[in-house]
C-alpha positions in Angstrom: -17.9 -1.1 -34.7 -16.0 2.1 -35.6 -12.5 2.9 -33.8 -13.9 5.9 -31.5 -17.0 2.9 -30.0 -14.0 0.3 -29.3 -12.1 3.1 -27.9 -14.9 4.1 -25.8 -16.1 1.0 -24.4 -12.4 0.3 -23.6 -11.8 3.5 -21.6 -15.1 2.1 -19.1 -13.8 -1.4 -19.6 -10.4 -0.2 -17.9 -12.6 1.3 -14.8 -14.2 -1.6 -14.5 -10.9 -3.4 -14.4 -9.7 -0.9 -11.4 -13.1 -2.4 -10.0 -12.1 -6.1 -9.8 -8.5 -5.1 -8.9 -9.6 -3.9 -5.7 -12.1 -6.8 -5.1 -8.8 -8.6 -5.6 -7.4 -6.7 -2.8 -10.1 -7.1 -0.7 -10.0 -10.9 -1.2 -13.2 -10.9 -3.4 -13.7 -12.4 -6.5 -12.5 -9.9 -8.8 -15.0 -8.8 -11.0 -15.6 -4.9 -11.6 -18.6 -3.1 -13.0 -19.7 0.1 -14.4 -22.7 1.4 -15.5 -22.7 4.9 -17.9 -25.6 6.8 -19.2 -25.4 9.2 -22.4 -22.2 9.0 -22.0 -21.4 9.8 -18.1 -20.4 7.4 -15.4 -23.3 6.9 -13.0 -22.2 4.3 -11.1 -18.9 1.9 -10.1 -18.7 -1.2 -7.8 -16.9 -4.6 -7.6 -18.2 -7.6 -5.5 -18.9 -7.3 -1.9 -20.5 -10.7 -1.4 -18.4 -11.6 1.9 -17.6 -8.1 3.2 -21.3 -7.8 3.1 -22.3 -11.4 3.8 -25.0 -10.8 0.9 -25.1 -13.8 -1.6 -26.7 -11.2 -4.0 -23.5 -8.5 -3.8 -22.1 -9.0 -7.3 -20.3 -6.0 -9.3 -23.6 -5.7 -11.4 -26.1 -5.5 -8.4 -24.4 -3.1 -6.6 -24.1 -0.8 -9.4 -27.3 -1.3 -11.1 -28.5 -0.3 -7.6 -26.5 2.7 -7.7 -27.7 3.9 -10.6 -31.2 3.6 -10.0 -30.7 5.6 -7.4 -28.7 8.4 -9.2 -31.0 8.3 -12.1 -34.5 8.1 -9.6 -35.1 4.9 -11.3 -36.2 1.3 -11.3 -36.0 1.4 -15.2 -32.3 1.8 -16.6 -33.5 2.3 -20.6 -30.8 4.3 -21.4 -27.7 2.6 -19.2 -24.8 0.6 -20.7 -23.3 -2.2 -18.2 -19.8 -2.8 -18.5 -18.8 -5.5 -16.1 -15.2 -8.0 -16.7 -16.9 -11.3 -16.6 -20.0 -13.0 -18.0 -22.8 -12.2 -15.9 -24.5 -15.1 -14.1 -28.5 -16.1 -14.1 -29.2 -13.5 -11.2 -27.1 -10.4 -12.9 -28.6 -11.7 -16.5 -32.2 -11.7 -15.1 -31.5 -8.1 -13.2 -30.4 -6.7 -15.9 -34.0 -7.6 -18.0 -35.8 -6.4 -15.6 -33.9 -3.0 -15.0 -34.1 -2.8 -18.8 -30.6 -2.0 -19.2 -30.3 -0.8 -22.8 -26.8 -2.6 -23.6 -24.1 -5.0 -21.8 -20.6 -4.7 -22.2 -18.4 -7.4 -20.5 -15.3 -8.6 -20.7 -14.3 -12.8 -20.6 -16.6 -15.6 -21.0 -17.4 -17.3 -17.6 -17.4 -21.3 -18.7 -18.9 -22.1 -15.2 -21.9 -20.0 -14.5 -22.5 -17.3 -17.2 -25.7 -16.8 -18.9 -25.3 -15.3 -21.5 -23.1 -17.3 -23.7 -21.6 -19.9 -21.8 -24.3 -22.0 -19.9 -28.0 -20.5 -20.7 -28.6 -17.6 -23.3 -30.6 -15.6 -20.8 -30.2 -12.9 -23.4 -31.4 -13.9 -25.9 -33.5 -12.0 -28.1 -37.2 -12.5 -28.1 -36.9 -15.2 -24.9 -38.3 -12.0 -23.0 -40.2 -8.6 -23.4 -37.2 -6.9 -23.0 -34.1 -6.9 -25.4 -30.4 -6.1 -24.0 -28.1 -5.7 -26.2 -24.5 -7.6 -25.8 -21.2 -6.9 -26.8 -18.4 -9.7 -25.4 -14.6 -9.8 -25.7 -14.0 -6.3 -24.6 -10.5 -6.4 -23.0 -11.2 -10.0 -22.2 -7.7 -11.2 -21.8 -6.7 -8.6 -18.8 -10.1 -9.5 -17.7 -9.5 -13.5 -17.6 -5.9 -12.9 -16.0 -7.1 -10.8 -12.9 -9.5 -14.0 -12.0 -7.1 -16.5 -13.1 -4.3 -14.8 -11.0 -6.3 -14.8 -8.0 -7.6 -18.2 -8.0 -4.4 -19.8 -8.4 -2.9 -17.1 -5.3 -5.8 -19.0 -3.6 -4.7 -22.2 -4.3 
C-alpha cells in the first residue's frame, strides 16, 4: 500500500472516528461509519440502535442506506466502507449483497465480528460477490473509544 492510500483511508478513518465519538455521546455503542465513492463522501452515520429502538441501526446500515439513496442504488459496486470495528454477521452479509467494492475498518471485534474474528463471512469465493478487506486502519484509537466507554459503563 503506497503512503498517499494509507494516508487516504486514514483521513475517512478519522470521520468515521468523529462518527463513534458522538455515538459515545449519545450513549451508543461507539462505532462510526463512512461510506466514499470515487473518491467523495456519500454518506456518514454511527449507531442509532436505541435512539431508534431498531436492532438493525448499526453504523454500516445506516450509511449503506444513505448511500443507496444518494447514488439511486441498491448496488454499491463502486463504494468503499470505512467503519471502526469489525462488522458483525448482519453488516458482513449487507455488505455482499449491496456489493460494496471494499471494506475498510478499524479494530478486530473478538466477540461478534465476521470477518476475522468469529466467521470469515468475507471470504473469497464463499459467495458471488467478492469485497475486498483492509483491517488495522487506525485500530488502536478505534479499540480505546469502545474500551473507554464500556468501562464508563461499568
Amino acid at each position: 500500500m503506497t503512503d498517499r492510500r494509507l494516508e487516504l483511508m486514514e483521513r475517512w478513518m478519522n470521520l468515521a472516528l468523529e462518527e463513534a465519538r458522538r455515538a459515545a455521546q449519545e450513549d451508543e455503542v461507539p462505532v462510526g461509519a463512512v461510506a466514499v465513492s470515487e473518491g467523495e463522501l456519500v454518506a456518514r452515520d454511527h449507531n442509532r440502535s436505541i435512539q431508534l429502538h431498531d436492532p438493525t441501526a448499526h453504523a454500516e446500515q445506516l450509511v449503506l442506506r444513505q448511500a443507496g439513496e444518494k447514488l439511486s442504488n441498491y448496488r454499491l459496486n463502486h463504494v468503499e466502507l470505512y467503519v471502526t470495528l469489525e462488522p458483525c454477521a448482519m453488516c458482513a452479509g449487507a455488505l455482499l449483497w449491496a456489493r460494496v467494492q471494499q471494506l475498510v475498518f478499524g479494530a478486530r471485534d473478538e466477540k461478534a465480528g465476521a470477518v476475522f474474528s468469529k466467521v470469515s463471512l468475507l471470504s473469497p469465493g464463499l459467495f458471488n460477490h467478492h469485497v475486498q478487506v483492509v483491517e488495522g486502519i487506525l485500530a488502536d484509537p478505534s479499540r480505546d473509544i469502545l474500551q473507554q466507554f464500556f468501562s464508563r459503563l461499568r
